[in-house]
Backbone as a chain_set.jsonl record, in Angstrom:
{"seq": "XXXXXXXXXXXXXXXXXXXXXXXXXXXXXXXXXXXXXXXXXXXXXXXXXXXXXXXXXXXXXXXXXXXXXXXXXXXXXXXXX", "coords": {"N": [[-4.257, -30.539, 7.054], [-1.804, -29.122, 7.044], [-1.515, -27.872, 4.998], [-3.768, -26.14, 5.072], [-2.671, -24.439, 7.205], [0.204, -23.744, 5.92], [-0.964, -22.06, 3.929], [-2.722, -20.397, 5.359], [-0.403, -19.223, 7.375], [0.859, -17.538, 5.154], [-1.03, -16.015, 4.288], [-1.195, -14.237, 6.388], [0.861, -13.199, 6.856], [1.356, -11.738, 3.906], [-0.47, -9.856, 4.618], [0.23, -8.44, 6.66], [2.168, -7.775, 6.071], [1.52, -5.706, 3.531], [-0.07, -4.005, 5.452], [2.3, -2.889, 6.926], [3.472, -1.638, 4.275], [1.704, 0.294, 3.496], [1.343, 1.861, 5.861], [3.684, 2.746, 6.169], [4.079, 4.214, 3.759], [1.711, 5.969, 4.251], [3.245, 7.652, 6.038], [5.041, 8.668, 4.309], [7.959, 7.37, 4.444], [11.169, 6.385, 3.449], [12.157, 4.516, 0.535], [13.708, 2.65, 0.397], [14.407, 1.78, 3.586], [11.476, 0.982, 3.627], [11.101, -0.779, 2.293], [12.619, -2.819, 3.634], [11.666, -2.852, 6.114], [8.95, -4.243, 5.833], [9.78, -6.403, 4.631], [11.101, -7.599, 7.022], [8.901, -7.335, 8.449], [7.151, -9.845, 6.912], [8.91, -11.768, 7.41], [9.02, -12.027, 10.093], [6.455, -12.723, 10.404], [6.141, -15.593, 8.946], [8.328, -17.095, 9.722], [7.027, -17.332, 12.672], [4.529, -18.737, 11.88], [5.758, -21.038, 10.787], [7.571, -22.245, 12.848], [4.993, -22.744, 14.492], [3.648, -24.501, 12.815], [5.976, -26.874, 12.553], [5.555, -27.284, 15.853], [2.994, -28.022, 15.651], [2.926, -30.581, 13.932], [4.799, -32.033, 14.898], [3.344, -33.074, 17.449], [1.222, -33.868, 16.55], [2.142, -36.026, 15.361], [3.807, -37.609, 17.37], [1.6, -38.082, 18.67], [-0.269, -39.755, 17.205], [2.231, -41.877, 16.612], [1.996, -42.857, 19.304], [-0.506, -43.79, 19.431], [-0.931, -46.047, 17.937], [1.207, -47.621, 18.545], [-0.063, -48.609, 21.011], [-1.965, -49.829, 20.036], [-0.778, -51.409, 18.671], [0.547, -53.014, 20.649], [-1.512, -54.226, 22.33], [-2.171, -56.284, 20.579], [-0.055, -58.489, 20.592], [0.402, -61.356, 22.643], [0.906, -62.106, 26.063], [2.811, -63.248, 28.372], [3.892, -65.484, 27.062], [6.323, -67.314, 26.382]], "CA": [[-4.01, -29.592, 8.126], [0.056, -28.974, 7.287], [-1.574, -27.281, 3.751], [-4.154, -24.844, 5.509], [-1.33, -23.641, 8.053], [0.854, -23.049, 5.099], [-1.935, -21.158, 3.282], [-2.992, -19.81, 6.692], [0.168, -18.27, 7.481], [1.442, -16.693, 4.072], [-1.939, -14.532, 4.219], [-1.069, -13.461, 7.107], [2.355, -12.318, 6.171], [1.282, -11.243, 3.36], [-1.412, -8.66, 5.222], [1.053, -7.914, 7.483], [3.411, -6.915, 4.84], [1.217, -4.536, 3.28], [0.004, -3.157, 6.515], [3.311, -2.104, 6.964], [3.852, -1.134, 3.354], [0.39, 1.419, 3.66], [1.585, 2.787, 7.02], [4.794, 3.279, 5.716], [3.324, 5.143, 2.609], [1.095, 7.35, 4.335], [4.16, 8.507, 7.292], [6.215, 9.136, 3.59], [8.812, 6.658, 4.391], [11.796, 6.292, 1.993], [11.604, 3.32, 0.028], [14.747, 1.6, 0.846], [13.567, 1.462, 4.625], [10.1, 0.625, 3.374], [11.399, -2.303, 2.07], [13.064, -3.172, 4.791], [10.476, -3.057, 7.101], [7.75, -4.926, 4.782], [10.22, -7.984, 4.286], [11.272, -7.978, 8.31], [7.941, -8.046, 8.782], [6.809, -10.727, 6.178], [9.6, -12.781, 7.551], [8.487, -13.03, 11.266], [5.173, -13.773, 10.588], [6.636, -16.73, 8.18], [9.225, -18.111, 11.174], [6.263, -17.658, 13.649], [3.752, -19.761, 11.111], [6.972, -22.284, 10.377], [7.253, -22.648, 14.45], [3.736, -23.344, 14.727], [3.318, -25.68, 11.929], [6.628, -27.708, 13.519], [5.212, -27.893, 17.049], [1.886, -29.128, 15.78], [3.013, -31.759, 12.94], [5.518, -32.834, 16.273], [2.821, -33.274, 18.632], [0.859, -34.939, 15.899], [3.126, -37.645, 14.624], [3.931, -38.115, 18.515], [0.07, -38.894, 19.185], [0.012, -41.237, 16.152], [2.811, -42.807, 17.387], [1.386, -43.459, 20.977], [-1.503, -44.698, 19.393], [-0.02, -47.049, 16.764], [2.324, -48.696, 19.971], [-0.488, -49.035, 22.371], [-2.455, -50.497, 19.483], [0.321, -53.008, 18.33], [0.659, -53.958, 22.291], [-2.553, -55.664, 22.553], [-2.176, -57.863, 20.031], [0.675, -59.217, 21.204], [0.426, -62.26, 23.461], [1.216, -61.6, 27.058], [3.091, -64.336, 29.168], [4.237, -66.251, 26.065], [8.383, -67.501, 26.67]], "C": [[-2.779, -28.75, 7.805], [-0.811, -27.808, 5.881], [-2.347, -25.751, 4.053], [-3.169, -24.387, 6.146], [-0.621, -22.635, 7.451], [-0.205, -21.516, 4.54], [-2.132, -20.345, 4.194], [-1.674, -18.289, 6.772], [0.465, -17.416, 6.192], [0.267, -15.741, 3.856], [-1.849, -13.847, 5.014], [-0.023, -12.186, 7.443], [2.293, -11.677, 5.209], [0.058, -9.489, 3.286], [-0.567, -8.103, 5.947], [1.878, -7.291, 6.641], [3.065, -5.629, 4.334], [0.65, -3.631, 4.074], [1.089, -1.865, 6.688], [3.923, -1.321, 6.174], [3.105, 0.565, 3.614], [0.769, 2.489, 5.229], [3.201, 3.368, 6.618], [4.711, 4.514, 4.532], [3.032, 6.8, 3.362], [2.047, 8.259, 5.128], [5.434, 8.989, 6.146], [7.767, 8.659, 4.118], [9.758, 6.579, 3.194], [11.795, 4.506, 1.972], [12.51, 2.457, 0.469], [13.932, 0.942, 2.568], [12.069, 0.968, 4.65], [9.703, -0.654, 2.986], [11.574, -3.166, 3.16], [12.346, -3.726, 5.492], [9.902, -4.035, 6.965], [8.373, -6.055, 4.978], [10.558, -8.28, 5.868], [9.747, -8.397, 8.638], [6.926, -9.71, 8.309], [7.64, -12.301, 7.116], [9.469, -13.415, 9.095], [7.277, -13.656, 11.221], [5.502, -15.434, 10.214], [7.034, -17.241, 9.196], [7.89, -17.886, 12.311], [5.295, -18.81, 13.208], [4.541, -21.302, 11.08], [7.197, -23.059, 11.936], [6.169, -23.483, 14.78], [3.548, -24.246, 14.133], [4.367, -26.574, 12.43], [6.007, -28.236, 14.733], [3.956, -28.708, 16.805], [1.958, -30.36, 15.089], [3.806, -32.487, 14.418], [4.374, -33.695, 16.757], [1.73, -34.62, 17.406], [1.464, -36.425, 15.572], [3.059, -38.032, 15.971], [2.33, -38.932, 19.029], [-0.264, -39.823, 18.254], [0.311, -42.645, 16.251], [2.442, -43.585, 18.232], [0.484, -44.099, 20.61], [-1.08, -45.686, 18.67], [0.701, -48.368, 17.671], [1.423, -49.329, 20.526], [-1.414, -50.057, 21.467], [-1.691, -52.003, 18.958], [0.469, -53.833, 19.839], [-0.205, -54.51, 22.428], [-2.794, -56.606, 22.038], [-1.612, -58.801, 20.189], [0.419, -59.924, 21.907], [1.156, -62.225, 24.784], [1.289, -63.077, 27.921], [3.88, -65.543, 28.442], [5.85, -66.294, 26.256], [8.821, -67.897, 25.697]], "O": [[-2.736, -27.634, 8.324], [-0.43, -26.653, 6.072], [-1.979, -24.65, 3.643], [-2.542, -23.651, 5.384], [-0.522, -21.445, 7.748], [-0.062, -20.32, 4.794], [-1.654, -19.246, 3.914], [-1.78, -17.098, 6.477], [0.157, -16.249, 6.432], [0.503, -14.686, 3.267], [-2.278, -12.707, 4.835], [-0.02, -11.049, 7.916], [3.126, -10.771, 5.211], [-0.117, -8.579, 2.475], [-0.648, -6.88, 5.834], [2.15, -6.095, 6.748], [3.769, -4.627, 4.459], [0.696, -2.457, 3.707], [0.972, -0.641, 6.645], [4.71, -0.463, 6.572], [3.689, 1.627, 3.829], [0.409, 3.65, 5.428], [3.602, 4.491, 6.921], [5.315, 5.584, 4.604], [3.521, 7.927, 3.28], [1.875, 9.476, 5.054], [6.487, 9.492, 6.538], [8.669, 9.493, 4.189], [9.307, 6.68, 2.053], [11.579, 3.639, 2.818], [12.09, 1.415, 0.972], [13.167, -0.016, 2.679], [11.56, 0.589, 5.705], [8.7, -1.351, 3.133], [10.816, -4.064, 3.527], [12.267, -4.949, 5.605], [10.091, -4.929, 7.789], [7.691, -6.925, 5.518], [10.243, -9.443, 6.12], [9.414, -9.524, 9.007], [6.271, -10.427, 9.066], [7.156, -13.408, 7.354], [9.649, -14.585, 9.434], [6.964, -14.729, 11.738], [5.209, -16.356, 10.974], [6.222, -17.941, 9.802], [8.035, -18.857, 13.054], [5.165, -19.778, 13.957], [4.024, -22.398, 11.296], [7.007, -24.263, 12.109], [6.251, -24.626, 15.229], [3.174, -25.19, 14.828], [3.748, -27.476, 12.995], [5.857, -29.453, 14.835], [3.707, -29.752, 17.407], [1.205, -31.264, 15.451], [3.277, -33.48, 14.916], [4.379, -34.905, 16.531], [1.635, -35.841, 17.529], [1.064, -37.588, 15.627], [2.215, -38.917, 16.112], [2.126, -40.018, 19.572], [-0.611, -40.901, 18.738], [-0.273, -43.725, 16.165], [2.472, -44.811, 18.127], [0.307, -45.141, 21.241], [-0.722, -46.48, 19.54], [0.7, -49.587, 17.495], [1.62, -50.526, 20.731], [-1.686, -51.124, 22.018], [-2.03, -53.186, 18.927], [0.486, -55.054, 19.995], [0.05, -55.671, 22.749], [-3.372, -57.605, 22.468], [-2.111, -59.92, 20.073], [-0.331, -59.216, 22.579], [2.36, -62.35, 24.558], [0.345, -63.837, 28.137], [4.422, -66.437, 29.092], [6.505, -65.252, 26.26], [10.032, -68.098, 25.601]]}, "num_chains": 1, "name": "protein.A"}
């Protein structure tokens, strides 16, 4: 899952990038600013992908967890001093 995400987002950043490169092009942008742009943009998609992939590996491990506990609790012996 953690490997598509990765893969996932960096195409997306990387479409997004040249989006912005090609619209930058055709409005004759200078290049410095063209840069600019291209890598601001590259770089939120990345921290939005990096976000996302955090909250879901979180929520994962956390449901793991929960199951792992509730599974070790029944084996346990209940009433035992």
């Amino acid at each position: 899952m953690r490997s598509l995400l990765v893969k996932t987002t960096a195409a997306a950043a990387t479409v997004v990038a040249l989006t912005v490169l090609a619209f930058g092009i055709v409005s004759q942008t200078s290049w410095p600013l063209l840069t600019v742009r291209a890598a601001t943009a590259f770089a939120i998609v990345s921290a939005a992908g990096w976000a996302t992939g955090w909250i879901l590996m979180r929520t994962a491990l956390r449901r793991w967890y929960e199951a792992w506990r509730s599974a070790r609790a029944e084996t346990r012996p209940r009433g035992h001093r």
